[in-house]
C-alpha positions in Angstrom: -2.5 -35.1 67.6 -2.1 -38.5 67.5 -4.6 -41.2 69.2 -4.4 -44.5 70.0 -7.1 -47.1 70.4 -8.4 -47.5 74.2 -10.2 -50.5 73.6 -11.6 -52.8 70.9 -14.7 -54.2 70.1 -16.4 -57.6 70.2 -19.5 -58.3 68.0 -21.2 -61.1 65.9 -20.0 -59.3 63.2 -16.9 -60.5 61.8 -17.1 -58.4 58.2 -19.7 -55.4 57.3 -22.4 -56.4 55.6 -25.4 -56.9 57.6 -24.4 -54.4 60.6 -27.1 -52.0 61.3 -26.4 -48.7 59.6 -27.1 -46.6 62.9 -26.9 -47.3 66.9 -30.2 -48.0 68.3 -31.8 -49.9 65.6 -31.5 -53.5 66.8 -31.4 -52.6 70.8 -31.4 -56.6 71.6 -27.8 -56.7 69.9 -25.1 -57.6 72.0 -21.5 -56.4 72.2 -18.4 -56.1 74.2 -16.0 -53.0 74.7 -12.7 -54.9 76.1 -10.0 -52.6 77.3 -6.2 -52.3 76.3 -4.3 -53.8 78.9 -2.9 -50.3 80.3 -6.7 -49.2 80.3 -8.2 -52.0 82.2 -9.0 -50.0 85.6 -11.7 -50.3 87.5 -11.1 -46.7 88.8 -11.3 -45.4 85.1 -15.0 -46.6 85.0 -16.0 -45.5 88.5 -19.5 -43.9 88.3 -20.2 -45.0 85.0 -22.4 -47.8 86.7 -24.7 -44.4 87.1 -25.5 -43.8 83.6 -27.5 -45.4 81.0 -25.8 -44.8 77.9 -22.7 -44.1 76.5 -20.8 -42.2 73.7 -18.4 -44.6 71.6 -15.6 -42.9 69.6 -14.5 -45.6 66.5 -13.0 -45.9 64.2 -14.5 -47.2 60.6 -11.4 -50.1 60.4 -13.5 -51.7 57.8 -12.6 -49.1 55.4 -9.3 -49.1 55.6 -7.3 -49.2 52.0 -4.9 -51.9 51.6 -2.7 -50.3 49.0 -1.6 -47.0 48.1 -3.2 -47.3 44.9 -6.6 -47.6 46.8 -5.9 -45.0 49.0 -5.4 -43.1 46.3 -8.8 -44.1 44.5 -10.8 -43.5 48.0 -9.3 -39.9 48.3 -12.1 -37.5 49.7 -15.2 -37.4 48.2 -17.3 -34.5 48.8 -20.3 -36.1 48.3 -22.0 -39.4 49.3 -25.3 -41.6 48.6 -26.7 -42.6 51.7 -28.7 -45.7 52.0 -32.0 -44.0 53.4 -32.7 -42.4 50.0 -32.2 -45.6 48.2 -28.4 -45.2 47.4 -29.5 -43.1 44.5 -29.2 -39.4 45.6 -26.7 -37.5 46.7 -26.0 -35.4 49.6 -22.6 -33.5 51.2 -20.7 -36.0 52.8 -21.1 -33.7 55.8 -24.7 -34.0 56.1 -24.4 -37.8 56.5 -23.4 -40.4 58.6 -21.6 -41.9 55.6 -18.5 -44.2 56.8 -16.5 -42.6 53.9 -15.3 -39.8 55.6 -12.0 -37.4 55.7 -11.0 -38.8 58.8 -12.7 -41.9 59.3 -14.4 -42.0 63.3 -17.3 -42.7 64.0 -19.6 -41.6 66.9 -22.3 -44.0 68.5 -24.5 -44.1 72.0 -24.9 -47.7 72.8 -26.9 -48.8 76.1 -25.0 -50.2 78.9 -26.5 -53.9 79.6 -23.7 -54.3 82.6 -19.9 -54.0 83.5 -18.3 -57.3 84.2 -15.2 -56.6 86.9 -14.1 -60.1 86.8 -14.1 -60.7 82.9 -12.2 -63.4 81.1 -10.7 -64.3 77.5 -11.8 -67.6 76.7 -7.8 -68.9 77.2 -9.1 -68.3 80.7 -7.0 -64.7 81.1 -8.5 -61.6 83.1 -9.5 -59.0 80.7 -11.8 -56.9 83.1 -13.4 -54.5 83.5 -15.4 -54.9 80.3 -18.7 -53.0 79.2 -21.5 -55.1 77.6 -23.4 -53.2 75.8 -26.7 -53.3 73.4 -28.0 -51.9 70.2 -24.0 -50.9 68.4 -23.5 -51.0 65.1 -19.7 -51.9 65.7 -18.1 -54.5 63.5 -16.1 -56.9 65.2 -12.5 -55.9 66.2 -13.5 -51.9 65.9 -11.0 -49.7 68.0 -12.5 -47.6 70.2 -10.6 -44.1 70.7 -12.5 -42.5 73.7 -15.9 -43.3 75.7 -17.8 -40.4 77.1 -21.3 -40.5 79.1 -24.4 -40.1 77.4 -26.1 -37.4 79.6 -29.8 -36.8 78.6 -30.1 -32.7 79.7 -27.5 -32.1 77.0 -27.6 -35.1 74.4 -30.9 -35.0 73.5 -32.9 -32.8 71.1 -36.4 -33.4 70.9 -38.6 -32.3 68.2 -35.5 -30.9 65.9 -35.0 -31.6 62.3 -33.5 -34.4 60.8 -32.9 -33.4 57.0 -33.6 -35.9 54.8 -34.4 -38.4 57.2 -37.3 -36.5 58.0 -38.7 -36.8 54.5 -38.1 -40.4 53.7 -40.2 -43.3 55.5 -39.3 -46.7 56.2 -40.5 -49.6 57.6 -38.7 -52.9 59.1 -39.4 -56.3 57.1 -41.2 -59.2 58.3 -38.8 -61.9 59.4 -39.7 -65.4 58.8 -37.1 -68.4 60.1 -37.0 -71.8 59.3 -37.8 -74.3 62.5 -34.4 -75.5 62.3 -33.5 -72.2 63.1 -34.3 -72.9 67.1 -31.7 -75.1 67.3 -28.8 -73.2 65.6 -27.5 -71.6 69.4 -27.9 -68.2 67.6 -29.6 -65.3 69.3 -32.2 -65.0 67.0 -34.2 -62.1 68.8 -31.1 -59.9 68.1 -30.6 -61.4 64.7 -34.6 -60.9 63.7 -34.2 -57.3 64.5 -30.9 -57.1 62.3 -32.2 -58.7 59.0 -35.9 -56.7 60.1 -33.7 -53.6 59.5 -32.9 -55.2 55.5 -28.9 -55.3 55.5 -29.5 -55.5 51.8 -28.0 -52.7 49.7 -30.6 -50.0 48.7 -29.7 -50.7 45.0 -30.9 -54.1 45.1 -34.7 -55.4 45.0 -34.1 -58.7 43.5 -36.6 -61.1 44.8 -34.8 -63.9 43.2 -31.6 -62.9 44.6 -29.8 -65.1 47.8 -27.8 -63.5 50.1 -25.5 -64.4 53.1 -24.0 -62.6 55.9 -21.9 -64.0 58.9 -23.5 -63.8 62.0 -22.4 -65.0 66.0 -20.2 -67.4 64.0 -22.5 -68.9 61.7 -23.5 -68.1 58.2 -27.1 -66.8 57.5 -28.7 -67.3 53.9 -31.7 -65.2 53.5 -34.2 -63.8 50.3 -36.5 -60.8 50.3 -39.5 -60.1 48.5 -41.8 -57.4 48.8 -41.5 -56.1 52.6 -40.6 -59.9 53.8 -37.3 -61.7 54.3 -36.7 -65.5 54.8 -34.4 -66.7 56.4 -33.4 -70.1 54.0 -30.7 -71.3 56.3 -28.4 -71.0 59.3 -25.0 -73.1 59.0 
């Protein structure tokens, strides 16, 4: 089978670090699915204005090896060490969401915000029909292979097990901004709920310790100690 991508995705994520590590977990984030221009039909997304959610088919781009060599030294791993237990234990690669994966697609319901018919690129071109959409944890420039309804009757499980998940807590950070963050044009509701969610790696609890990350087009500086995270600057 081969599969081609459908449509790509925009976000204020230009690289990985800092994108939530599930759907869902910063709902006020906003993204764009824009079409292929052999997919941009209005009939291919009639009815869809009826649902809620949806089902995004990716593909995990960021992980892509750039050599041979690489390819080579990412070859399948049967185990991984997901974040949610600290990045310490391990578990089979098939009982995580781990991005390193066989064959590397991922699967994500996102919430519809609107479907803008009359889109355009910022050259001024029609792009349309393109699907805003909140709470992905897309990178920017994802491809998207397929887009299915999410459709509650079937989707959703209540009250099941969730493995490990079940057995680990966590809770979101305080987020504390500068006042010159009000005037940086960023969305910072959307961005508060992103660093609230630690983008840090699990291995690290250095309080000393600055990090960055690129967000909307602007670079975020940040520290974190204890469960709270200031934001030192947005440039």
């Amino acid at each position: 089978m081969e599969i081609k991508p459908i449509a790509y995705f925009r976000s204020p994520f230009p690289e990985k670090f800092g994108i939530p590590r599930q759907a869902g977990l910063a709902p006020a984030l906003r993204g764009r699915i824009v079409f292929e221009p052999e997919y941009r039909s209005a009939d291919a997304l009639r009815g869809l204005d009826g649902f809620d959610y949806l089902w995004l088919i990716w593909e995990f781009s960021g992980n892509r090896p750039t050599s041979a060599r690489l390819a080579e030294a990412v070859a399948f791993q049967a185990t991984v060490r997901p974040p949610r237990l600290g990045g310490n234990k391990r578990v089979g690669v098939f009982a995580s969401r781990s991005p390193f994966r066989p064959n590397p697609l991922g699967l994500s319901s996102v919430r519809i915000e609107s479907i803008d018919y009359d889109a355009k690129s910022p050259e001024g071109k029609s792009i349309g029909p393109v699907i805003n959409v909140l709470g992905a944890d897309l990178m920017d420039g994802t491809p998207i292979y397929d887009i299915k309804p999410y459709i509650e009757y079937a989707d959703s499980h209540p009250g099941v097990r969730s493995g490990f998940v079940d057995t680990t807590s966590w809770e979101p950070l305080e987020v504390i901004f500068p006042e010159s963050a009000r005037n940086t044009g960023v969305d910072l509701d959307a961005l508060r709920e992103v660093l609230s969610i630690d983008p840090r790696p699990r291995y690290q609890d250095d309080p000393g310790k600055e990090y960055g990350m690129s967000f909307g087009g602007r670079q975020v500086r940040f520290r974190v100690e204890g469960k709270t995270l200031t934001v030192i600057s947005i440039e």
